[in-house]
C-alpha positions in Angstrom: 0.0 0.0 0.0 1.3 3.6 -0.7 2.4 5.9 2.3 -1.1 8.6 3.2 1.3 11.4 1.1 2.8 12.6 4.3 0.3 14.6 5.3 -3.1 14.2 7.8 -5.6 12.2 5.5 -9.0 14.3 5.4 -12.2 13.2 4.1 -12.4 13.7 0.4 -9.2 13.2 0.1 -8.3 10.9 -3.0 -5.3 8.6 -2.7 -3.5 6.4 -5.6 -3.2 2.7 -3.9 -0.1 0.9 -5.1 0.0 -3.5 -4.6 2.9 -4.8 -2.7 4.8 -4.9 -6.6 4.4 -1.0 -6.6 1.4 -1.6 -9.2 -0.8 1.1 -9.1 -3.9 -0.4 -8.1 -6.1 3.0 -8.5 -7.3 5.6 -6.7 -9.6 5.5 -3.8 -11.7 8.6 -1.6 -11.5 8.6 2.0 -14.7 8.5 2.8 -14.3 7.8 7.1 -11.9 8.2 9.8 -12.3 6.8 12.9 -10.6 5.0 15.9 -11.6 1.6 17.7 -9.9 0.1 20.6 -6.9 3.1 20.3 -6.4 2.3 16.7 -6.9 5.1 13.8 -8.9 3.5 11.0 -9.8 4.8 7.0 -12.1 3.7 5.0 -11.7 4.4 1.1 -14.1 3.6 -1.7 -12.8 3.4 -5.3 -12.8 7.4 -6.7 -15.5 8.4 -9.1 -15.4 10.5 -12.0 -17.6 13.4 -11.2 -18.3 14.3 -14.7 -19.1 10.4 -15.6 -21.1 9.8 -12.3 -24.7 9.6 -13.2 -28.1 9.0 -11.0 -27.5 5.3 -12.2 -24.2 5.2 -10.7 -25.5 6.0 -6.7 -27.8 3.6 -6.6 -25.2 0.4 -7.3 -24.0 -1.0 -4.3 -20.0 0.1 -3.3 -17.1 -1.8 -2.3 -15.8 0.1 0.9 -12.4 -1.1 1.9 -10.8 -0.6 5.9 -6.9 0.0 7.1 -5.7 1.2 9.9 -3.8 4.1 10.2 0.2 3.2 11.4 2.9 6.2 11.4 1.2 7.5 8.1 0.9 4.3 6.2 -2.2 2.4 5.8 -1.8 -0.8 6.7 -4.4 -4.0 5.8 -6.2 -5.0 9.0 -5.3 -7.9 10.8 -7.8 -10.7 10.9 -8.7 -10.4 14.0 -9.6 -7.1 13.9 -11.6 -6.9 10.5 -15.1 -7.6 12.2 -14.8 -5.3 14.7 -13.7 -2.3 12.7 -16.3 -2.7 10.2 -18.7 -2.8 13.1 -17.6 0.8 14.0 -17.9 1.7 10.2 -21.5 0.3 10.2 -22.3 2.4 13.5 -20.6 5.6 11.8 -22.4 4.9 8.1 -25.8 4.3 10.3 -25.5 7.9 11.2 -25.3 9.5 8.1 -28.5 10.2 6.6 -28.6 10.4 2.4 -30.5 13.3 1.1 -32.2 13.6 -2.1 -32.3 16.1 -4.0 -35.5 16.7 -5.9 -35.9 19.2 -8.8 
């Protein structure tokens, strides 16, 4: 995985994901940060093009993906931490309430 750019991630942000060859795998939004158990976690979604995004688009189901946060790198979760941390995702998605926006 690549290093968070050196800086504080931020939501919105949109990061270029390498694979452990230095492939570029894409580029993903952060779309949550949050901590469990003393542990900084981000979850990324793959980026979309706004220009190409359509109505049709938002209603597909997305793949969110979770790493925690070590010394700036993001780091794939350990086994035995997956469930939980996507358990804190769910609680933190549960929150957010999608609007519509009706002409």
């Amino acid at each position: 995985m690549s290093e968070a750019d050196n800086k504080e991630l931020e939501l919105g942000d949109v990061i270029t994901l390498d694979d452990e060859n230095g492939e570029v795998i894409g580029d993903f939004e952060v779309i949550a940060l949050f901590e469990s158990n003393n542990k900084q976690y981000v979850a990324l979604t793959a980026a979309q093009d706004e220009e190409s995004e359509t109505e049709e688009d938002t209603e597909e189901e997305i793949d969110i993906f979770v790493f925690s946060l070590q010394d700036g790198e993001l780091v794939p979760l350990e086994e035995s931490e997956e469930a939980e941390a996507y358990a804190k995702l769910d609680e933190l998605l549960e929150d957010i309430e999608l609007v519509s926006h009706e002409k």
